[in-house]
C-alpha positions in Angstrom: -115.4 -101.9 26.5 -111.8 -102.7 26.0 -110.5 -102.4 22.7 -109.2 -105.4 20.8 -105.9 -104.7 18.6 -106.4 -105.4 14.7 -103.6 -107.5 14.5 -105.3 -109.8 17.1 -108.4 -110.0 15.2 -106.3 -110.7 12.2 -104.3 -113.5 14.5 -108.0 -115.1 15.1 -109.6 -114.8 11.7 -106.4 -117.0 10.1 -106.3 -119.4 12.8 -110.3 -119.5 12.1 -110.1 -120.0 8.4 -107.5 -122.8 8.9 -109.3 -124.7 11.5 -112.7 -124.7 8.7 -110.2 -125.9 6.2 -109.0 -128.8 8.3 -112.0 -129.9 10.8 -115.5 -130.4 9.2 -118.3 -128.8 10.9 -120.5 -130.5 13.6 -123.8 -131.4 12.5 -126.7 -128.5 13.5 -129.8 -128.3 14.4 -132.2 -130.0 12.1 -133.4 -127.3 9.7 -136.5 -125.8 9.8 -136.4 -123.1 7.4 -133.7 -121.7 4.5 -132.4 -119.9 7.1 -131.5 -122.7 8.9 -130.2 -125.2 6.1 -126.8 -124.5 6.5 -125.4 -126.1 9.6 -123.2 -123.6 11.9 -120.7 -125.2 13.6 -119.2 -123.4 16.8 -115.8 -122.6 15.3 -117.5 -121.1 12.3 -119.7 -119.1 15.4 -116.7 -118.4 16.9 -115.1 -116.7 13.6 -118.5 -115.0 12.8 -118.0 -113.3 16.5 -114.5 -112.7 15.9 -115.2 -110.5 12.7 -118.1 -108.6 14.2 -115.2 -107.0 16.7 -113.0 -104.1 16.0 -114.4 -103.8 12.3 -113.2 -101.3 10.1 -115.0 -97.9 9.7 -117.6 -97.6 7.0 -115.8 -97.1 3.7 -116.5 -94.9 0.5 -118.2 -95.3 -2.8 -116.0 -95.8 -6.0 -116.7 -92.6 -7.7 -115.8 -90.7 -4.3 -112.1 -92.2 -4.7 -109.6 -89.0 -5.8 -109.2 -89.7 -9.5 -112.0 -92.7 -9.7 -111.1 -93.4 -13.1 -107.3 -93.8 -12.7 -105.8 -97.1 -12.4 -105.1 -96.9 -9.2 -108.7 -96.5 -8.0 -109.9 -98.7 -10.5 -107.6 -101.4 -8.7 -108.6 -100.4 -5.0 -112.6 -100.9 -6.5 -111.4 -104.1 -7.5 -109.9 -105.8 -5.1 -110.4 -103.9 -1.7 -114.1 -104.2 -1.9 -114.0 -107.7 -2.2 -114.0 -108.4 1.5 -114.8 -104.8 3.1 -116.0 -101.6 2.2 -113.5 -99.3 0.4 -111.3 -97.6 2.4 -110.9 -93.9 1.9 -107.1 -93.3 1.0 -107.0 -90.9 3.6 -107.8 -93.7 6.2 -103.9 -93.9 6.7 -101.0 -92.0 6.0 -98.3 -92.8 3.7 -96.3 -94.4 6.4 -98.8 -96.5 7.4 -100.5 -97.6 4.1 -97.6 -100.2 3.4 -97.8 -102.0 6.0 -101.7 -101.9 6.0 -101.5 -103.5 2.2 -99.0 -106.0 3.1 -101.2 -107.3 5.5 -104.4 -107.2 3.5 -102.3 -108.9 0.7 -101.0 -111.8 3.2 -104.7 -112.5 4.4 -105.8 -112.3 0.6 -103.0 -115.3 -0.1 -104.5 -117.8 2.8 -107.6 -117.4 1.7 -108.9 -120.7 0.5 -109.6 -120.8 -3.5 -113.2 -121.6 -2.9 -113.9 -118.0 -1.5 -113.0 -117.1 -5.1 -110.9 -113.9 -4.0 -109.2 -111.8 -6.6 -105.4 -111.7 -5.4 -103.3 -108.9 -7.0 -100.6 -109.3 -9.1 -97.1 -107.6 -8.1 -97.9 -105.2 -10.6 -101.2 -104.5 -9.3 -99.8 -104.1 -5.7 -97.7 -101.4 -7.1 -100.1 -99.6 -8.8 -102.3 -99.8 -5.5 -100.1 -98.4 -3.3 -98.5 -95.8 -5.1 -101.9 -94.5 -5.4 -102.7 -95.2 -1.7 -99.6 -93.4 -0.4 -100.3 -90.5 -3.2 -103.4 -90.0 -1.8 -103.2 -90.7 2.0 -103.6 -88.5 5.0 -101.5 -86.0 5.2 -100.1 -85.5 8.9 -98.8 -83.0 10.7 -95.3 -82.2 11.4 -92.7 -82.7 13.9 -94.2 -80.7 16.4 -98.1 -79.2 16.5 -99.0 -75.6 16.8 -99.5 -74.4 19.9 -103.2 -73.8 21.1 -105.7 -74.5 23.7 -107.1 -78.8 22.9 -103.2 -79.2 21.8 -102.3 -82.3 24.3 -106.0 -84.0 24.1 -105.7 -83.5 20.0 -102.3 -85.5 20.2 -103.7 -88.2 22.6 -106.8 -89.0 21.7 -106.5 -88.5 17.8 -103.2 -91.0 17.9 -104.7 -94.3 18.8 -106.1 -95.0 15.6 -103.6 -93.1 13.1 -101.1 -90.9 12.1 -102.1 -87.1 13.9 -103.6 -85.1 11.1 -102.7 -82.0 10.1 -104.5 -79.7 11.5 -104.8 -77.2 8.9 -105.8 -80.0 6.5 -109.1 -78.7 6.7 -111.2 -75.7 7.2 -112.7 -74.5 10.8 -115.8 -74.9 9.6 -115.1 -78.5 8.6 -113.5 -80.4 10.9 -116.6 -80.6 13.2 -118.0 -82.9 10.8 -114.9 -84.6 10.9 -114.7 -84.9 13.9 -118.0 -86.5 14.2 -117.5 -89.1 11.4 -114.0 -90.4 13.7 -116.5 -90.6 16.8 -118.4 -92.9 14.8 -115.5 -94.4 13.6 -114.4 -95.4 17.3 -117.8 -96.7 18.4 -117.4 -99.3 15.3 -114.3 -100.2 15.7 -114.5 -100.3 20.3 -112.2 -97.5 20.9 -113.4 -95.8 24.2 -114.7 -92.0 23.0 -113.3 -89.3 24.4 -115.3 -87.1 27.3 -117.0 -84.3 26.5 -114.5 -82.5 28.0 -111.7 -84.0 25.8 -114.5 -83.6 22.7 -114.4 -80.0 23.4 -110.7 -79.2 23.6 -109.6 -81.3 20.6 -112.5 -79.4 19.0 -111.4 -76.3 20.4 -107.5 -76.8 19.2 -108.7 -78.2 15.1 -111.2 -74.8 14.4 -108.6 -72.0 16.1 -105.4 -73.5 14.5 -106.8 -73.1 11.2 -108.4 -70.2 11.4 -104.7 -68.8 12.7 -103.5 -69.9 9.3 -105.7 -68.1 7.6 
């Protein structure tokens, strides 16, 4: 299945929530149940199809954010798990993470009052990503160690961020890793890779550490 870019989904999802503010909804079905006493109309469908594409990977509890009781995880418990589950700060890299937040912020704003959303202050946005960026993935350098996997790691492990560094975990590790982005893509419709691609990218994440060592 051909994967849909975010800032599409986000694209459809505002021009969603405006259309609800501005057009009433048609008149349903007659109800026959609870689950059928709110009426549905087919630009509300439309939305609840829009938002069941390219969704974000399962997040984190609060007490498994680095430093849980800090303010800065006390603000991401806040305020990011409002709409989605709680991203992991590692989710991004410190590149990335400002631009992420500035476009969660702008969809947070245009949110109508009535979904009773929590909008962070300036100071609060502060405090969030400072502790986002502090805490994001860390990526690997300019250029990648050589090793066998080296060209499918860079490819395949690009689409959806910043290329980890590979010696950000352990040999042992990154298989499980590995396997929690696999699940990542299948949420979010990003093609898998092959199994041959699976294991050359495995390949190139256990030797490269295990040459560091």
């Amino acid at each position: 299945m051909r994967s849909i870019p975010f800032s599409s989904i986000g694209l459809v999802l505002t021009a969603g929530l405006g259309a609800c503010r501005q057009t009433p909804p048609r008149p349903g079905p007659p109800a026959t149940g609870a689950a059928s006493a709110v009426a549905v109309s087919s630009r509300d469908e439309l939305l609840l199809a829009a938002a069941k594409i390219a969704l974000p990977p399962p997040g984190i509890a609060a007490g498994d954010l680095p430093s849980p009781q800090s303010p800065g995880a006390v603000a991401v418990a806040k305020y990011c798990g409002q709409c989605h589950d709680l991203p992991a700060p590692s989710m991004h890299s410190a590149v990335d993470w400002p631009r992420v937040a500035r476009r969660m912020w702008l969809r947070m704003d245009r949110l109508p009052p009535a979904f009773r959303v929590a909008v962070p202050d300036e100071g609060d946005r502060a405090v969030l990503l400072d502790y986002l960026t502090a805490n994001a993935l860390q990526v690997s350098g300019s250029s990648l160690p050589p090793g066998r996997g080296r060209e499918e790691f860079a490819l395949i492990c690009s689409r959806c961020h910043a290329l980890p560094d590979p010696t950000v975990h352990s040999a042992k590790d990154w298989a499980t890793v590995f396997l929690r982005m696999e699940r990542n893509m299948e949420k979010m419709n990003v093609r898998p890779p092959t199994r041959a691609e699976t294991e050359a990218i495995l390949t190139y994440l256990q030797e490269v550490p295990a040459k560091r060592q």
